[in-house]
Each structure stands twice: as structure tokens, then as C-alpha cells.
TORGUMAR-355605 format. One record per residue (C-alpha): residue number from 0; residue in one letter; z, x negated, y. Coordinates in nm, 4 decimals. Each point is the difference from the previous one (the first is absolute). Layout:
<sites>
i: NUM&aa: A&Z: Z&X: X&Y: Y
...
</sites>
This chain:
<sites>
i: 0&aa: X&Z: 0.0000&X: 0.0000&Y: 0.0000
i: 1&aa: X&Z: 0.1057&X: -0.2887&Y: 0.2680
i: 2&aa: X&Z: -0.3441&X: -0.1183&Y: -0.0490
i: 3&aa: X&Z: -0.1774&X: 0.3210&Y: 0.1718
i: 4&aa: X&Z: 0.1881&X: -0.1458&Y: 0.2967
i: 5&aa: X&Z: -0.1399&X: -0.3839&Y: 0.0134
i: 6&aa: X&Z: -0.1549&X: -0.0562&Y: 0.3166
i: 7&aa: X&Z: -0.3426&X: -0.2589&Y: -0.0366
i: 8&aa: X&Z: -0.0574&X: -0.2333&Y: 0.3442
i: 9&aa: X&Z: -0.2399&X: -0.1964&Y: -0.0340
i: 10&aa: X&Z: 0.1015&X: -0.3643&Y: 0.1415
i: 11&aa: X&Z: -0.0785&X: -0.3972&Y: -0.1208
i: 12&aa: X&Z: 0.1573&X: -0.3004&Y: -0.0790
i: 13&aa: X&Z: 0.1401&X: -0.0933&Y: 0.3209
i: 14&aa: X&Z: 0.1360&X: 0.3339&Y: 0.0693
i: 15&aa: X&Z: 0.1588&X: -0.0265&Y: -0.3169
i: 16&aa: X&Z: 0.1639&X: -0.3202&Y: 0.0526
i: 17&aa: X&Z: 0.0926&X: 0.1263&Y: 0.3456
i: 18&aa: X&Z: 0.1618&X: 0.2816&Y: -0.0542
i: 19&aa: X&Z: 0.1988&X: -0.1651&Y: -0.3238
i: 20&aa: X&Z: 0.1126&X: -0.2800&Y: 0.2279
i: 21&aa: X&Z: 0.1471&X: 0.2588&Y: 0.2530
i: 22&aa: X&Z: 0.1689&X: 0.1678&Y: -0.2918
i: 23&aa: X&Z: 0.1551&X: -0.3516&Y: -0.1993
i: 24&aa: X&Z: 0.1099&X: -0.0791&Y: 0.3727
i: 25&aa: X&Z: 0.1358&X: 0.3357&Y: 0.0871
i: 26&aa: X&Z: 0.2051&X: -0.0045&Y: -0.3647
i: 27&aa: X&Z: 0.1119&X: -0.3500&Y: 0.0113
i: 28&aa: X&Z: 0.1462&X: 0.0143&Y: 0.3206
i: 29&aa: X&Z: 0.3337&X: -0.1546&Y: 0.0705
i: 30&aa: X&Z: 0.2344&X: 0.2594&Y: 0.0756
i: 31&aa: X&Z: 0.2763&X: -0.1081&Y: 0.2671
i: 32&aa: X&Z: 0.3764&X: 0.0973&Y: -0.0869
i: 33&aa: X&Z: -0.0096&X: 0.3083&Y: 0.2755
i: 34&aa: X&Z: -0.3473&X: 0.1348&Y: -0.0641
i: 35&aa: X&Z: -0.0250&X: 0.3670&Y: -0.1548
i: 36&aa: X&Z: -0.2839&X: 0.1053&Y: -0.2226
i: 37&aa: X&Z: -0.1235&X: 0.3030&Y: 0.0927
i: 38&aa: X&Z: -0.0783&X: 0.2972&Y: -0.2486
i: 39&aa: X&Z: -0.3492&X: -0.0110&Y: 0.0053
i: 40&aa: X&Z: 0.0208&X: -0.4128&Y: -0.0514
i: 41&aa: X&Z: 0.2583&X: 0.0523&Y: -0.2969
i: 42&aa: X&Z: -0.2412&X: 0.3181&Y: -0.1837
i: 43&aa: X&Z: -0.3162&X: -0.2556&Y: 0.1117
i: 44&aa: X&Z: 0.1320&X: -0.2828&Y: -0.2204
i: 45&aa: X&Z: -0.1434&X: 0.0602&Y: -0.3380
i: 46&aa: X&Z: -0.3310&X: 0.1380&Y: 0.0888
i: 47&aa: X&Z: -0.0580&X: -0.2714&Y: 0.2366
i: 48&aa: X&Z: 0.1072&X: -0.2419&Y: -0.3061
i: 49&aa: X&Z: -0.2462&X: 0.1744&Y: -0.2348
i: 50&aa: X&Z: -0.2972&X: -0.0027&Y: 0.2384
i: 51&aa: X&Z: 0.0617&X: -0.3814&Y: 0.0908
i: 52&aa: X&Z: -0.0305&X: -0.0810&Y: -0.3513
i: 53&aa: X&Z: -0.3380&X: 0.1976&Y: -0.0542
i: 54&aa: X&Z: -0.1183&X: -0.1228&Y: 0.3079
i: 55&aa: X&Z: 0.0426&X: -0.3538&Y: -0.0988
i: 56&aa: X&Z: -0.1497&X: 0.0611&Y: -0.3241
i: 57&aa: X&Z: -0.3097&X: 0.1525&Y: 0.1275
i: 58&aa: X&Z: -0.0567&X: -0.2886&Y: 0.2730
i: 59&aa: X&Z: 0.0103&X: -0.2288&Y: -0.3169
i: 60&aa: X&Z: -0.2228&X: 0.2080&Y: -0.1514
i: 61&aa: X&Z: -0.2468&X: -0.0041&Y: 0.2379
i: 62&aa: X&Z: -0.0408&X: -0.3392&Y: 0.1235
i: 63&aa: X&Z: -0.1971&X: -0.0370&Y: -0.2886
i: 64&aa: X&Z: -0.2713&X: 0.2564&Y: 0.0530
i: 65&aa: X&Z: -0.2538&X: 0.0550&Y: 0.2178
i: 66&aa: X&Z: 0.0559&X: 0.2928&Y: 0.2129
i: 67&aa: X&Z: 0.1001&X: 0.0440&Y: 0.3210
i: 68&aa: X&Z: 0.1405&X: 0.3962&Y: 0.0080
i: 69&aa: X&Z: 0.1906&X: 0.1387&Y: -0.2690
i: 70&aa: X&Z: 0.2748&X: 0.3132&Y: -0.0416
i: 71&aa: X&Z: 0.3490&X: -0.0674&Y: -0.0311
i: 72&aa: X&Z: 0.2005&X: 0.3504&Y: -0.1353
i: 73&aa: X&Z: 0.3248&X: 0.0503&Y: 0.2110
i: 74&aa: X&Z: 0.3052&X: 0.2373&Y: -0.1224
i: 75&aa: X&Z: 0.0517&X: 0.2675&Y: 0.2516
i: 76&aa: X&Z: 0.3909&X: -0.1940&Y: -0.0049
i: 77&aa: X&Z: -0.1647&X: -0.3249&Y: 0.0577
i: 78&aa: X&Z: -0.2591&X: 0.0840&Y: 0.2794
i: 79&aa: X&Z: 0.3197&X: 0.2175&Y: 0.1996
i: 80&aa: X&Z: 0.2751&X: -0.3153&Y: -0.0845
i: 81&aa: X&Z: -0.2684&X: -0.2408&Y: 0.1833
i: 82&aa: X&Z: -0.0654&X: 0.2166&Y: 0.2788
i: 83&aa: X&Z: 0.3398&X: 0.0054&Y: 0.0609
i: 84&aa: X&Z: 0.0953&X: -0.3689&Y: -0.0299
i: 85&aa: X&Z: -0.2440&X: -0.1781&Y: -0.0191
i: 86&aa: X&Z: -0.1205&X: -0.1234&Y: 0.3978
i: 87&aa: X&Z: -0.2346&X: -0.2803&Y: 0.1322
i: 88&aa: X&Z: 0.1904&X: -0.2386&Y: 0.1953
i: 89&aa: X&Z: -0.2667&X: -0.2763&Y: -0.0324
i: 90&aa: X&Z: -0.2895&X: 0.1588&Y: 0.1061
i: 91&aa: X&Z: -0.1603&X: -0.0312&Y: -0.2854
i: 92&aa: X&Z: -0.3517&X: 0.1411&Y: 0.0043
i: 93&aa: X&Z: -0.0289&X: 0.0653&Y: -0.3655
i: 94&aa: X&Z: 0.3902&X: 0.1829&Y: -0.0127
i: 95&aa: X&Z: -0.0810&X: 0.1907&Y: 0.2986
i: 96&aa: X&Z: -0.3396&X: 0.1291&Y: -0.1568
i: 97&aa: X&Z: 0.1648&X: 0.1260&Y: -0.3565
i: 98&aa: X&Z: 0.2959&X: 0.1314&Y: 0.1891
i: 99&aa: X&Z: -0.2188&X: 0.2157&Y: 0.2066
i: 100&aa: X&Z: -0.1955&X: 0.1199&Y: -0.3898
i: 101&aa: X&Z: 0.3574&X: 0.0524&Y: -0.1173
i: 102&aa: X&Z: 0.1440&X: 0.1996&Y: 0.3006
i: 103&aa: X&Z: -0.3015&X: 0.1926&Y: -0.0119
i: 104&aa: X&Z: 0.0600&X: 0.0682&Y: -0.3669
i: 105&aa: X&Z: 0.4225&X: 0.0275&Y: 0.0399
i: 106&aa: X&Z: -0.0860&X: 0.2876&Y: 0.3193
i: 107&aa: X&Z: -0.2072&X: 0.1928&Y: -0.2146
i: 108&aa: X&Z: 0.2395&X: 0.0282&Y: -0.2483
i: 109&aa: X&Z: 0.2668&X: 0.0517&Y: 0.1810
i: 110&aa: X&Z: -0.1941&X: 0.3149&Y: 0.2041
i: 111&aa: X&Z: -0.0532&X: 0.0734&Y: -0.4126
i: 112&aa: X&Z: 0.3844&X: 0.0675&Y: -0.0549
i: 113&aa: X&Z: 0.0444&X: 0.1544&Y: 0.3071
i: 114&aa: X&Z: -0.2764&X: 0.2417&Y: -0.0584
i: 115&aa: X&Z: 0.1392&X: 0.0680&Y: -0.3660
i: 116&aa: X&Z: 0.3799&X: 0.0814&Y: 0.1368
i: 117&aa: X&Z: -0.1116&X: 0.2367&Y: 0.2319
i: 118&aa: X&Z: -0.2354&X: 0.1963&Y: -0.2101
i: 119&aa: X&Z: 0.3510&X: -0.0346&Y: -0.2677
i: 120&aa: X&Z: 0.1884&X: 0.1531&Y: 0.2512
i: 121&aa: X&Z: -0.2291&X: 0.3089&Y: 0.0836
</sites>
């Protein structure tokens, strides 16, 4: 059933390896003694895991063919815990261009929901 739900985007290797930089970094950061986590970082931390590891796999993947484009599936957790954490700092072209695919993608969904709990309500 989750699988009706996958959202395709269409992206390439260095979107990829952008966005699973932005992710390792966001995961692996140090954590001072007085910072809080908020909820959505805490409920973001094991789809954010998951993804980063089948990011990383697909970049490996692909550095071996020949293709430019390809589709990358995204759980409907996974595409809402990096619109909500996940931010470029950097600049980075390449993170800035699949964050704008995946906040397209996260919206939509989100409008999806809404939709859904309104027409459950009526």
C-alpha cells in the first residue's frame, strides 16, 4: 500500500550527492549541551537515515553508467522529513535545485492530506 504513495523526481548524480551531503551533515551534527531538538527534527531522524543510505547507494550505482537523468522514488515520510530539515546553507546549486523538485513534491502532498481530512470530516 505505502508504495501507491512514492513520489518519482527525476534528478542526477550531483543532485544526489548534494542533497545526501546536506542530509549526513544535517544528522551528524554536533549537538551543544543546551540545544533542544525539535519534534519535527526528532520524528525526521529515521527517514532521513533511510533515505541517506539509498541515496548513497544509488550515487554509487550510477557513477558507473552512462546517463545523465534518472528517477529516484521518495517515501511520502522522507520527501516531508527533508522539507522540513533539510536547508541549503552553502548555496549549493545542485541542493537548491532537488530541494525545489522535493518541495514541489512534499506541497502536493501535503495539499493531498489536507484535501482528504476535510472531505473525512464532511
Amino acid at each position: 500500500m505505502a508504495l501507491i504513495f512514492r513520489q518519482q523526481i527525476t534528478t542526477n548524480r550531483l543532485e544526489i550527492l548534494a542533497l545526501y551531503n546536506a542530509i549526513s551533515a544535517h544528522i551528524f551534527k554536533p549537538l551543544r549541551s543546551d540545544s533542544k531538538v525539535s519534534l519535527a527534527e526528532f520524528l525526521s531522524a529515521d527517514p532521513l537515515r533511510r533515505v541517506a543510505g539509498r541515496l548513497h547507494t544509488k550515487y554509487l550505482k550510477e557513477q558507473h553508467h552512462k546517463s545523465l537523468q534518472f528517477t529516484f522514488s521518495f517515501a511520502p515520510q522522507e520527501l516531508l522529513a527533508i522539507h522540513h530539515c533539510i536547508r541549503n546553507t552553502k548555496q549549493d546549486h545542485f541542493l537548491q535545485m532537488i530541494l525545489g523538485k522535493i518541495q514541489q513534491k512534499a506541497l502536493n502532498f501535503e495539499d493531498n492530506i489536507e484535501l482528504n481530512l476535510k472531505s473525512l470530516k464532511q
